[in-house]
C-alpha positions in Angstrom: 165.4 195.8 55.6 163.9 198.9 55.9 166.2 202.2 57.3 169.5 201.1 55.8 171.5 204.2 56.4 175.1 204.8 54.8 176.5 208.0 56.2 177.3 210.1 53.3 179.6 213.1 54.3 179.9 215.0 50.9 182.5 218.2 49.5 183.6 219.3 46.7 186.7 220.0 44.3 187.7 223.1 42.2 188.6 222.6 38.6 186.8 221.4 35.3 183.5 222.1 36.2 180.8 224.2 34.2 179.5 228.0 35.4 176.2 229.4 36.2 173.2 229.1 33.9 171.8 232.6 35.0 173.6 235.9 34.5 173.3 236.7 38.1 174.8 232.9 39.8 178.0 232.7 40.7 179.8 229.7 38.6 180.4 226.6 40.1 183.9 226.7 41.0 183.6 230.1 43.0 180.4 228.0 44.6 182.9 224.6 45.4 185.8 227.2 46.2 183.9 229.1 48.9 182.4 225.6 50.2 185.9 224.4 50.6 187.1 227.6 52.2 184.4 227.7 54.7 185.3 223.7 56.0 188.5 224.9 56.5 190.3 225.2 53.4 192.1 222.9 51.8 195.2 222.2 53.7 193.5 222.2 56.7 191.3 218.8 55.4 194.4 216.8 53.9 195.8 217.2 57.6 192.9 214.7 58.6 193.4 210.9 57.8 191.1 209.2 60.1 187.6 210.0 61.7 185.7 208.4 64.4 182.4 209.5 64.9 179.7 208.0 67.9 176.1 209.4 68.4 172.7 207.4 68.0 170.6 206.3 65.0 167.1 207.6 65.2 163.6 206.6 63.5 162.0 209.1 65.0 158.5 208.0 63.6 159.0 204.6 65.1 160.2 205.4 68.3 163.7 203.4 67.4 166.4 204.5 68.6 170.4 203.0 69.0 174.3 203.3 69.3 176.0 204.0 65.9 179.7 204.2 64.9 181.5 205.4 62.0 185.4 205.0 61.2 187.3 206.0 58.4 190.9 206.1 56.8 192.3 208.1 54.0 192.0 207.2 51.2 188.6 205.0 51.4 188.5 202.5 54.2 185.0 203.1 55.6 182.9 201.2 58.5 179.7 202.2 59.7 177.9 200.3 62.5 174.4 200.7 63.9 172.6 199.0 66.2 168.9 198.3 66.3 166.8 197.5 69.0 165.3 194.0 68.7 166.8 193.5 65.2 170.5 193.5 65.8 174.0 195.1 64.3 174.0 196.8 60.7 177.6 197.1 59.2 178.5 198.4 55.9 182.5 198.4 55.1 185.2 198.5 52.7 189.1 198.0 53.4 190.3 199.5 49.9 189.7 196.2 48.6 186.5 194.8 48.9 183.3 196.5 50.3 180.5 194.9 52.2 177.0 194.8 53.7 176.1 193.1 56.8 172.8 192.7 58.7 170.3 190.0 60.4 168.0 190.0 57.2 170.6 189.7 53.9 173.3 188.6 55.2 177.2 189.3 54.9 177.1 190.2 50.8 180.0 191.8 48.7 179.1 195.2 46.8 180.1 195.4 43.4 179.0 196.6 39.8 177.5 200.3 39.8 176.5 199.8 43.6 180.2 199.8 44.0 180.9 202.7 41.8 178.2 205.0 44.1 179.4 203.3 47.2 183.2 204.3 46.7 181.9 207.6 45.4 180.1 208.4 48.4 182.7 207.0 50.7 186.0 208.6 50.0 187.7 210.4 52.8 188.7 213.4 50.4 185.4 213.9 48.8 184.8 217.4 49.2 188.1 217.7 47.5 187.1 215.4 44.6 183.5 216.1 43.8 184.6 217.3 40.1 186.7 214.2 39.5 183.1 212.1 41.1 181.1 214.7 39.1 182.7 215.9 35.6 179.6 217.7 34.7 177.9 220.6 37.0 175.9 223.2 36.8 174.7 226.0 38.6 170.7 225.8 38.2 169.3 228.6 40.4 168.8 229.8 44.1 166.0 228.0 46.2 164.0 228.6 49.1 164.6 225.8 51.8 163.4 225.1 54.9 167.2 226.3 56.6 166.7 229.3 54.3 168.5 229.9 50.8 170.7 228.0 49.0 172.7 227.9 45.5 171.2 224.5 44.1 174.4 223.0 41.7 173.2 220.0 39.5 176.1 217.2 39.3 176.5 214.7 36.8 178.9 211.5 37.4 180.6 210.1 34.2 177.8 207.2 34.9 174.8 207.1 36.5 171.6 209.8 37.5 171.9 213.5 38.1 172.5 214.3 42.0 171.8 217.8 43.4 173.5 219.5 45.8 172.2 222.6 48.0 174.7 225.4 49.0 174.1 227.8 51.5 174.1 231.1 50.6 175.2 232.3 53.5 177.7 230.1 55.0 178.7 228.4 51.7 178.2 224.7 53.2 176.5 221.8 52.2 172.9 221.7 53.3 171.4 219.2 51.4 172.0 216.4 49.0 168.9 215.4 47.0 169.6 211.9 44.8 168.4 208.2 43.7 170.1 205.4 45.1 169.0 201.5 44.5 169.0 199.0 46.8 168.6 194.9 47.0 166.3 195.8 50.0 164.1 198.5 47.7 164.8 199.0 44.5 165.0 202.9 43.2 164.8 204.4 46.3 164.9 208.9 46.1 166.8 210.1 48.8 167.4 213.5 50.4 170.2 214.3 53.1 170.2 217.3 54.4 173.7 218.8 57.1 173.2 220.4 59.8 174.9 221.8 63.2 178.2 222.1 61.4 180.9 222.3 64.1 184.5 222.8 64.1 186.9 219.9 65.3 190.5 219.9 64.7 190.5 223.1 62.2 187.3 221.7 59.7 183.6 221.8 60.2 181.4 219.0 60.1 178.0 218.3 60.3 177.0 216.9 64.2 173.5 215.8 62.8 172.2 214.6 59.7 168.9 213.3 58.3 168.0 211.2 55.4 164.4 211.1 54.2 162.8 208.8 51.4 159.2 208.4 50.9 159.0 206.0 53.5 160.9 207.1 56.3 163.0 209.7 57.8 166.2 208.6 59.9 168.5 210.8 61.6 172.1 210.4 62.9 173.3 212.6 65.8 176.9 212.7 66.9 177.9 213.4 70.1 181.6 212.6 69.7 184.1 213.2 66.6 187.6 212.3 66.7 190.2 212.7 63.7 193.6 211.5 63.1 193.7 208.8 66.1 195.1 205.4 65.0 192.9 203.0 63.6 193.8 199.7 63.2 193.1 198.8 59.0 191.8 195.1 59.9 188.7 197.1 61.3 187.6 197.4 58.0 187.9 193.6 56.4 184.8 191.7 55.9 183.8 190.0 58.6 183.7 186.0 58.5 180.5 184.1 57.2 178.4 182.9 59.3 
């Protein structure tokens, strides 16, 4: 199934990491620190422990275009829901437990082995507070010319797995862009770029209101139009559904 998006909201954490290559780049940590600071600093995201976020999934290449949910509870119960036209609902999950696919071509199918490992690593509601714990080994490679303007580009290792970069803004400090490989049952090695934009502030943290993930096939865009934090959330939202 072509256009499988997982929403990947991505930070980053302060200690342990490596500095600059070049004399003139500021090392990662004063990088991660002023990323954090300009979210909203740290205390400010530990006060958030759940997010509900509505908007539409777009294929804007197709023409497709449909509702889309996401809900999420410290420390990593996740649920994303999109809707496609004439194909039907696409849900991705995890209660803490157990985490899950769901859609009108594979089936209901449990994720595990290193699809787990990036799934929970790209889920967790703390990340931006983690990413040295997700990502033991980084390093600050040089500052890029992008599209948005320029940006500090920070290389990060996990303890397992391929190399993910990650695209700083030099002016703001946030996250712009995430650039990374991701495999799939529905299409193998897959390369991947996410790039974060329209960063808003809601409840004392910015986030980004639209985001858009292009592989060589196909670009897909999520736009949110309504983002809620710290209302209840039942956790039974996020079991695996039942079998059909």
């Amino acid at each position: 199934m072509k256009h499988m998006f997982g929403l990947l909201i991505l930070s980053s954490t302060l200690n342990g990491v490596c500095t600059g290559e070049g004399t003139n780049l500021p090392s990662v940590e004063e990088i991660l620190t002023r990323y954090v600071d300009a979210i909203g600093g740290k205390a400010a995201i530990e006060k958030i422990s759940t997010r509900v976020m509505k908007g539409t999934f777009e294929v804007p290449a197709e023409g497709i275009s449909g509702p889309a949910e996401i809900y999420a509870k410290a420390p990593d119960l996740f649920l994303s829901s999109i809707q496609y036209p004439d194909f039907g609902n696409v849900l991705e999950g995890n209660n803490g437990k157990t985490a899950w696919t769901k859609n009108p071509d594979s089936g209901l199918r449990e994720i595990n082995g290193t699809e787990l490992t990036t799934f929970k690593r790209d889920h967790d509601f703390y990340r931006e507070l983690k990413l040295n714990t997700f990502f033991p080994r980084m390093t600050v490679k040089e500052r890029v010319n992008l599209d948005s303007g320029q940006a500090y580009l920070v290389e990060a290792a996990p303890a397992g797995g391929d190399i993910e970069k990650l695209f700083f803004d030099l002016k703001s400090g946030l996250l712009i862009r995430r650039d990374f490989e991701r495999v799939t049952i529905d299409e193998g090695i897959t390369p991947v770029k996410i790039s974060y934009e329209d960063y808003r502030e809601v409840d004392g943290v910015k986030l980004p209101f639209t985001v858009t993930q292009a592989t060589p096939d196909y670009v897909t865009q999520m736009k949110f139009t309504e983002i809620k934090q710290n209302i209840p959330i039942d956790t039974t939202k996020f079991d695996k559904p039942a079998a059909p």
